[in-house]
N, C-alpha and C positions, 0 to 999 in steps of 0.2 A: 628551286626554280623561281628566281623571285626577280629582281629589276634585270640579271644579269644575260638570264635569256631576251629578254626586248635590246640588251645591247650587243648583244653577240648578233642578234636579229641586224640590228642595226648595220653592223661593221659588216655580216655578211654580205649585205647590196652594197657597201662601199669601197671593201676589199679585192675585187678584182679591176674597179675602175682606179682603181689608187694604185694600184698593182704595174696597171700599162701605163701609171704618170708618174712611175719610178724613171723611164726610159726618158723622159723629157726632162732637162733642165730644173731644177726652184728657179721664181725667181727669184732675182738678188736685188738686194735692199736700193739699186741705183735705177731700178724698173720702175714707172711710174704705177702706183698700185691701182691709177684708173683704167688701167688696161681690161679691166670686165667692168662691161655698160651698169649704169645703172639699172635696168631692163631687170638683168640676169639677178644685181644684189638682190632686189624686190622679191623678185621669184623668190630665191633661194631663203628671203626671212620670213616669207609667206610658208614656205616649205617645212623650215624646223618650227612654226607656231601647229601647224600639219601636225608633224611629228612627233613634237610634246604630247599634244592629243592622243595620239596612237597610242605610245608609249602607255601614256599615264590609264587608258582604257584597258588597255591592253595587259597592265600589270595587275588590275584589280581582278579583271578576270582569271587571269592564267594563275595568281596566288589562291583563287577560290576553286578551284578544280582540283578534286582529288587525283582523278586518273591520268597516268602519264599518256594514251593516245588522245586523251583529249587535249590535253596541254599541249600536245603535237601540233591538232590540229589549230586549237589558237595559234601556235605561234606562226603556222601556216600563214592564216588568213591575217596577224600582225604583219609579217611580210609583206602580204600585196598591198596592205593597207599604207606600208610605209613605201612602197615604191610608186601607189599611187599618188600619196601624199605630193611626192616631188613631179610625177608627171601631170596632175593637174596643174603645177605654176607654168607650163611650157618647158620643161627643162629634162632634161633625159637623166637617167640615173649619175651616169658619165658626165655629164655637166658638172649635176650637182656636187658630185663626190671633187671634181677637179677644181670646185671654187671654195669647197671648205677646205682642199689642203692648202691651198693659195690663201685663204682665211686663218688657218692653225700656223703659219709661218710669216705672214704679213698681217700687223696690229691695226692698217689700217683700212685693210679690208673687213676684216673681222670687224670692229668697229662701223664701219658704216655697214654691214648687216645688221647687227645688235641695235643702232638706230632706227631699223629701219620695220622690226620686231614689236610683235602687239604689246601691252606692257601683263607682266602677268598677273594672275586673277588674282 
């Protein structure tokens, strides 16, 4: 039970908004990638700096715990930590999730989040 539960964590709040943006289009490299405001980039790098946090708390803990309902219950409370992560930038889960796949297939979205990203410790 070590990073891979905070990533399964992860993909579980992502997986079903990724899920309903299977039905919609990629876009295609001829889209301008300013199509999500700056507003939302901000949030969204404000969001996985959030997240790292979570994560990174979150692992030391749940590696320090013998017992599996305890480790449950961390991964619980990782969860809301990580879905609040993203709704305190203003941005709803489904936002979030639909601007990183539009970031994982377009280099220049991705890019101006990582810009936009505290620099790490």
């Amino acid at each position: 039970m070590k990073l891979h539960i905070l990533a399964a964590v992860v993909l579980a709040t992502a997986v079903p908004a990724a899920n309903a943006q299977v039905q919609t289009p990629a876009p295609s490299p001829s889209q301008p990638s300013q199509a999500i405001p700056d507003q939302k980039l901000d949030a969204t790098a404000a969001a996985l700096d959030k997240i790292a946090d979570v994560k990174q708390n979150y692992t030391k803990q749940i590696e320090a715990t013998p017992g599996d309902a305890d480790k449950r219950r961390l991964v619980d409370e990782a969860n809301k930590e990580l879905v609040k992560a993203v709704t305190d930038q203003g941005l709803s889960v489904e936002e979030y999730t639909s601007i990183m796949v539009v970031a994982q297939n377009d280099p220049t979205v991705r890019q101006k989040i990582l810009e936009r990203m505290k620099p790490s410790k």
